[in-house]
N, C-alpha and C positions, 0 to 999 in steps of 0.2 A: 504493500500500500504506500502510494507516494504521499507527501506532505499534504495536498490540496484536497485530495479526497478525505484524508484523515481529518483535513479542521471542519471540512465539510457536513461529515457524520457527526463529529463532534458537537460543534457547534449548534447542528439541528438538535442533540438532546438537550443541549445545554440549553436553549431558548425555550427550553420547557421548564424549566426549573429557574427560570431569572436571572441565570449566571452568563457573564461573556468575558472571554478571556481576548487578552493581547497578544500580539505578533510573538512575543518572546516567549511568552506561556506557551503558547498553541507547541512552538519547536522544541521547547523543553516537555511539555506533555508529550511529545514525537521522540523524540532520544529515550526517553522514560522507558516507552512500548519498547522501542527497539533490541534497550537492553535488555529488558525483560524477556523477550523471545528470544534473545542469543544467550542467556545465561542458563535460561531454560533446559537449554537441550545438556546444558553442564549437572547442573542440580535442580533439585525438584523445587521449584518456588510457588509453579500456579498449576493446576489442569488447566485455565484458560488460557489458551493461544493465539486464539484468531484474532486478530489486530480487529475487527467488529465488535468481538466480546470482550475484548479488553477494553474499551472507549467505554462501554456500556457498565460492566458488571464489574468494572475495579475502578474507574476513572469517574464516572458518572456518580456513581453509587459514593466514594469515597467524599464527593463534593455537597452530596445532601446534607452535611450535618455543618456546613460553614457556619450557618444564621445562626447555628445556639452557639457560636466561639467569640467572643468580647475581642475587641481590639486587643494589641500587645500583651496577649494571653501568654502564659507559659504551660505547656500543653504536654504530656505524654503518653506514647503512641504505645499500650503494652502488649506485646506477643504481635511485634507489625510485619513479621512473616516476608513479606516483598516489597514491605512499604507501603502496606493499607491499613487507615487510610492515610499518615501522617505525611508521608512525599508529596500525594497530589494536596492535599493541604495547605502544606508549606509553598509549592509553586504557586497557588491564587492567594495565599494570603502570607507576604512577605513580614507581616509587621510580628508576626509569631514567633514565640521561642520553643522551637518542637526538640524532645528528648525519642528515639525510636529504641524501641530494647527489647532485644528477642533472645532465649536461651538457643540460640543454635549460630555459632560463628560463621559458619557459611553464607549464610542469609545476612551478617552485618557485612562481609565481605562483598557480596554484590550490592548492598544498600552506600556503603563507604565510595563505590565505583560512581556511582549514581549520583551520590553529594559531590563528585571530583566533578564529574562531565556535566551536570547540570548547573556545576558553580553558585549552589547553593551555599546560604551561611546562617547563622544561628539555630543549626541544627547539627544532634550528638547521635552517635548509636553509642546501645548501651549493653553490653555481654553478661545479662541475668535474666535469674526467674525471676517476678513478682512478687512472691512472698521474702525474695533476698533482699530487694529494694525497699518493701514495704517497712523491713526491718530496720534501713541504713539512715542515719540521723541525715546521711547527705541529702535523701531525697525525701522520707516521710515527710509528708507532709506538706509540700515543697510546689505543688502544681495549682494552678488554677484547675486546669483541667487533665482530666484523663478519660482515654477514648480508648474502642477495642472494637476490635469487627471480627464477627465468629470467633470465637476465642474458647468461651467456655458457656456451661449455663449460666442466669443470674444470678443464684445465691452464691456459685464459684465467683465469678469475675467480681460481687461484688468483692469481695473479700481481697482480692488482688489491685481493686483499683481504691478505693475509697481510701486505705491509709496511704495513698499518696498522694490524696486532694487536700489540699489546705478548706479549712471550716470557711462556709462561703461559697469556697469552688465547687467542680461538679463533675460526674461521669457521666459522659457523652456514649452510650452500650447501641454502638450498631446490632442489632438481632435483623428473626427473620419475621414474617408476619404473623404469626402464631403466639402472642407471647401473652396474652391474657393471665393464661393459667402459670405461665414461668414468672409471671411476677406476683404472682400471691402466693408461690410457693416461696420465692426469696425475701418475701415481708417479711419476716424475722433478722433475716439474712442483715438487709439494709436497716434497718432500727438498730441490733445491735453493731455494725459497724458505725453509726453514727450520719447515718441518710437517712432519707426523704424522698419518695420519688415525686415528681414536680411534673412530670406531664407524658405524654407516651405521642407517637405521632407514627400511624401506619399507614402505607402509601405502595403505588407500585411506582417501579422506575419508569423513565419517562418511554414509552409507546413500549408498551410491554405489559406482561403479565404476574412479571417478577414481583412479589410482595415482598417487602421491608417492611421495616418498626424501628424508630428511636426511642431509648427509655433515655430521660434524663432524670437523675437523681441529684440531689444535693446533699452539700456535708452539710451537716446542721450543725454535729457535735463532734468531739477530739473523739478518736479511734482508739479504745480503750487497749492499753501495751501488748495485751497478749496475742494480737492480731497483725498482721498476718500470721497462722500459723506454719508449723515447720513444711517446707515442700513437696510435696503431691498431698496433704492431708484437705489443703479445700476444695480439691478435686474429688477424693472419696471420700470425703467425710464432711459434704457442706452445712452451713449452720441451717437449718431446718425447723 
């Protein structure tokens, strides 16, 4: 796919959702893809390949949650796998301090490529789990924001993300469309981590079928020490 077709597709979803990108976006959103399909074939980053689904179901998808990020947010992107959704993020919205942190150094290794050739800045990757960060005086507590896309269920993620929102800020939980019942199951979850869920917002992507759901949660309260717990226990043993 050459560059013109791509801002082409692009663009057309994008004008469904209110968003328009500039010359310099569109070709850094274009190097993005590129490398994503050549690293691809190195390690396993995405099943999606086809430069169509990737505009749509990583690009597209990654940009619906811009409207609930405040200006000169400090924002971290946990378990961002290839860079979803904190990259395309960071390319439309320059004024952000994005942290990316994934436990598998391969994937920061392709994301580090990505921060060279897109000459991106005020953006880190980070070589942990969630629960090791939630732990680290460096960062508990330390973000306005934190955001995850497929990652885990709710009562998991919350647990991984909320001790790293400062009281105020908030998790931004890309889910799928189903999430009625995953978040009355994580009410416990989020109350004792020190949340609030503040609003939900389910939608398809734009000329499609694809269902999504934003939960946004707020910290209300400090996340009491003994949380995050030790790692894989909020995965099998979520607060319930």
């Amino acid at each position: 796919m050459d560059i013109k077709e791509f801002d082409e597709i692009f663009s057309n979803y994008l004008n469904d959702i209110n968003i328009k990108l500039n010359e310099e976006q569109i070709e850094k959103f274009y190097t993005y893809m590129n490398l994503l399909i050549e690293w691809n074939e190195k390690i396993n980053l995405t099943a999606i390949i086809k430069p169509e689904e990737i505009i749509l179901k990583h690009f597209v998808d990654c940009l619906t949650i811009v409207n609930y990020i405040e200006d000169n947010s400090k924002l971290i992107d946990m378990g961002t796998g290839a860079g979803f959704p904190g990259v395309p993020i960071k390319i439309y919205r320059n004024d952000l301090k994005i942290v990316l942190a994934d436990s598998l150094n391969k994937r920061l290794n392709f994301l580090n490529e990505v921060i060279d050739n897109l000459k991106l800045d005020n953006i880190e990757t980070i070589h942990a789990r969630a629960e090791e960060l939630g732990k680290n005086k460096k960062y508990r507590e330390q973000f306005d924001i934190a955001t995850s896309r497929a990652v885990a269920n709710l009562a998991t993620l919350s647990e991984y993300l909320l001790p790293l929102v400062k009281v105020g800020g908030k998790c931004i939980c890309m889910k799928g469309a189903e999430i009625e019942e995953e978040i009355g199951m994580a009410k416990k979850a989020i109350i004792t981590l020190g949340g609030k869920v503040m609003n939900k917002d389910v939608f398809n992507l734009p000329q499609s079928d694809l269902g999504r759901s934003i939960v946004v949660i707020k910290k209300v309260k400090n996340t009491p020490g003994k949380f995050p717990r030790k790692p894989g226990i909020p995965a099998k043993e979520p607060i319930l």
